[in-house]
N, C-alpha and C positions, 0 to 999 in steps of 0.2 A: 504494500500500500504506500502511496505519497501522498496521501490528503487525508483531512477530518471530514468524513461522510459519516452515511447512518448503516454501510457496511463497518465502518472502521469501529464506530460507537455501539455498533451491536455486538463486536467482537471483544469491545474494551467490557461493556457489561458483563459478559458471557465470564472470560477471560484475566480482568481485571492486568491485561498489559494488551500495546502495541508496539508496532513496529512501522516506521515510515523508512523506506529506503532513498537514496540519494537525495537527504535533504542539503548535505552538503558533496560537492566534487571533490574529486582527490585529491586535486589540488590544493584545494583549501585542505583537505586533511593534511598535507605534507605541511603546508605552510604554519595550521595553526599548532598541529605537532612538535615541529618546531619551535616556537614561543614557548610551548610547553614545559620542554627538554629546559630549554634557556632558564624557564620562571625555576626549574626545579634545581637546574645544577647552581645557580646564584642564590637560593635560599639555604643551600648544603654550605656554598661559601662563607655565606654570612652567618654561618650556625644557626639560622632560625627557619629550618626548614622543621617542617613537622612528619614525623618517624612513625608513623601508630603501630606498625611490627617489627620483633626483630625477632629475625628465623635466626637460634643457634645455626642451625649446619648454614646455611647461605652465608652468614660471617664467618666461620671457620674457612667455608670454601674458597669463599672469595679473598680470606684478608683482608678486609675492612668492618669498621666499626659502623657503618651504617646500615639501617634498614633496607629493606628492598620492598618498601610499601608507602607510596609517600604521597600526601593530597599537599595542594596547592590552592590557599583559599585566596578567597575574596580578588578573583580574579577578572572583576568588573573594573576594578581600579588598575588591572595591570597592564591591561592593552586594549585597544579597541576594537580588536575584533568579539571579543567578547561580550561586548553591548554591544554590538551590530546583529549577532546571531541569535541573541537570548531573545530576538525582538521579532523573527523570522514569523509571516504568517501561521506558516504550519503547524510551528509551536502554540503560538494564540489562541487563533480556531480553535484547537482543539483544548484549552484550558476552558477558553469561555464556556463551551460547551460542559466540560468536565465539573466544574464548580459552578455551573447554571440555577439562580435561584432569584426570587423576586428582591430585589433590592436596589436600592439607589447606588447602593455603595458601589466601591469596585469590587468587584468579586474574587478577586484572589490579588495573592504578593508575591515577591521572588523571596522565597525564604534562604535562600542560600547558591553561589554558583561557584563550583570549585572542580579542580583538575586532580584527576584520580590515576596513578602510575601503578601499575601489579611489576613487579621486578620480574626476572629470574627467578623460581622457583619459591614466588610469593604464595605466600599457604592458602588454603579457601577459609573463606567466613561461615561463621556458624549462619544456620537459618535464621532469618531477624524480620523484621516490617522497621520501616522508615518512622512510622507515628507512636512515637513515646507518649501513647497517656496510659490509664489504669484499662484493664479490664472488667468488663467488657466494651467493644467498640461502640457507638456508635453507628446507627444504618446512613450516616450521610459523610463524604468526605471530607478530611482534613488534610488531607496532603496530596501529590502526585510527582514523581521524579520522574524527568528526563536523563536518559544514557545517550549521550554522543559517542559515538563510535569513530576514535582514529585510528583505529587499527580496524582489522577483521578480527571478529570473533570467533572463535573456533574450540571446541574443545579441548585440546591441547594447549592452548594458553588461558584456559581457565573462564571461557564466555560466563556469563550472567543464569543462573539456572532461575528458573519460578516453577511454583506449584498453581499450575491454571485453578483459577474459582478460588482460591485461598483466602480471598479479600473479602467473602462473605460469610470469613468463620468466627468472625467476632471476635480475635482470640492471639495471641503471640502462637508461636510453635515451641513445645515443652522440651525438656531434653529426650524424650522418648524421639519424638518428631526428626530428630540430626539425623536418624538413618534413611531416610524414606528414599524411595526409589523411583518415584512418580513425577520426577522432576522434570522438565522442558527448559532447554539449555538455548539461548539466545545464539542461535549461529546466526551470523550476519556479516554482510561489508562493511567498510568503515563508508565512513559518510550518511551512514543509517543513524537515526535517534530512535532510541524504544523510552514509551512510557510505560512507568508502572503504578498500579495505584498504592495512596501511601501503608492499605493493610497487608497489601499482595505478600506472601511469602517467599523471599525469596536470597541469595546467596549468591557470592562469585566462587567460584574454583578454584584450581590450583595450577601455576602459569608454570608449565611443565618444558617451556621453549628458552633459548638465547638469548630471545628481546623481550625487554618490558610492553606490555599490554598497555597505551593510555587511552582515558578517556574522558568527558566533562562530566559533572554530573551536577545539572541545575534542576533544585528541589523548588514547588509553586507550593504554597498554602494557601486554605482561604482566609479569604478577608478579614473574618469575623474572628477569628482566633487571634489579629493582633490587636481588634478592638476588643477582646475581652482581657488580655492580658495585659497589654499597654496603651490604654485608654489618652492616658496621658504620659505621650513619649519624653520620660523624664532627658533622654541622652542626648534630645534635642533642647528642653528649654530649660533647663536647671543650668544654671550660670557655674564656669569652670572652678571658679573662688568657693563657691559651695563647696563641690565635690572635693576640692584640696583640701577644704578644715572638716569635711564628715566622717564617721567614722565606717569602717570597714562593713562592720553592718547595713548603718544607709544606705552606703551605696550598692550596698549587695541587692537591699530592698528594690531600689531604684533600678536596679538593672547594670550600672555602670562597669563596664568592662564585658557584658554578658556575650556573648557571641566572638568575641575575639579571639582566635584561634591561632598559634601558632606561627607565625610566617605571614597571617594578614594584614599586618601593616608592614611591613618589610616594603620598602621603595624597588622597586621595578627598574632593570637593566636603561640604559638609554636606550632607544631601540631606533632602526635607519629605518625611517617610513619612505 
């Protein structure tokens, strides 16, 4: 598929993922691949790259002290192709539709857009869902991620597996659940983005190749979750002089610092446009 239709949306219902292929050309995979590589090998420079695994044998293997599992946040401030693509019809469409409900408001946010690297022999993820609240779910959505695909995914480097209809079980997957075998492994070309919804169950693999697997992964929320949580965006109107004499607590209250992850404000390479 390359478009939001009501084949596409009957399949997202059904399914709780899609697949749009050549939403981007190869080109542009080669190109934004590259920035990639770039954003990641200058946040290793700067030590403020963010590491979320470290495979004993892959450091023993390799001789080095770093990870082979490494995201690259808040990459809307690093380059501009990145807020050029976040903004691509195809993605939209098919949000508006996705988080469709009567409101003035706008119906959904970017909750997050960040660059996701699987190394060399980066291990697979336990089964998880993207929407961290209590159980039981909720019958209406709160989240949906998009995977941009720069590589091909493939089996042998560890594609995206999902359990089709997962998203309608109300429910995380328990440790009983790690073995299951019913899984649907996202094979695909690069320049494909898959959505998935944010209960869908689902895991990456284990990148069992030479090269690292990258790819983006910008997460939508709806609307109404930031208005119930941050009604009033302290990070915006609370004055900096505040936040320097409050304490640790307040600002916890407040929100201040919340989302800031690792290597997100880290200033960006000069780059030759």
């Amino acid at each position: 598929m390359n478009k939001w239709d009501e084949s596409a949306k009957e399949f997202w219902e059904k399914n709780g993922y899609i697949l749009f292929e050549d939403v981007l050309t190869k080109t542009e995979c080669i190109y934004i691949r590259k920035i990639v590589v770039q954003l990641a090998e200058w946040e290793r420079r700067n030590n403020n790259a963010h590491i979320y695994d470290n495979n004993p044998s892959y450091l023993k293997n390799n001789n080095t002290s770093d990870g082979n599992l490494q995201r690259v946040w808040n990459i809307i401030n690093k380059h501009s192709i990145f807020r050029e693509i976040i903004q691509l019809p195809t993605i939209l469409d098919a949000m508006e539709d996705i988080f469709m409900r009567d409101t003035f408001h706008n119906k959904y946010i970017l909750s997050s857009f960040q660059a996701n690297i699987v190394g060399p022999g980066g291990v697979e993820q336990k089964l998880h869902v993207d929407t961290p609240i209590p159980e039981p779910f909720p019958p209406w959505i709160m989240k949906a991620t998009t995977v941009w695909l720069l590589d091909d995914f493939e089996e042998n480097n560890g594609a995206t597996l999902y359990l089709p209809g997962s998203h309608k079980f109300g429910k995380k997957p328990t440790k009983n659940d790690q073995s299951r075998d019913d899984l649907v492994q996202l094979n695909a070309k690069k320049g494909s983005v898959a959505i998935h919804h944010g209960y869908l169950w689902h895991k990456s693999g284990t990148n069992n190749t030479d090269n690292s697997r990258i790819a983006l992964l910008g997460a939508f929320a709806a609307s109404y979750t930031r208005d119930i949580s941050n009604e009033e965006n302290y990070g915006a109107i609370v004055d900096d002089d505040v936040v320097a004499e409050s304490s640790k607590d307040l600002n916890t209250l407040i929100g201040i610092g919340h989302g800031v992850m690792r290597g997100a404000t880290q200033v960006p390479p000069q780059w030759d446009e």
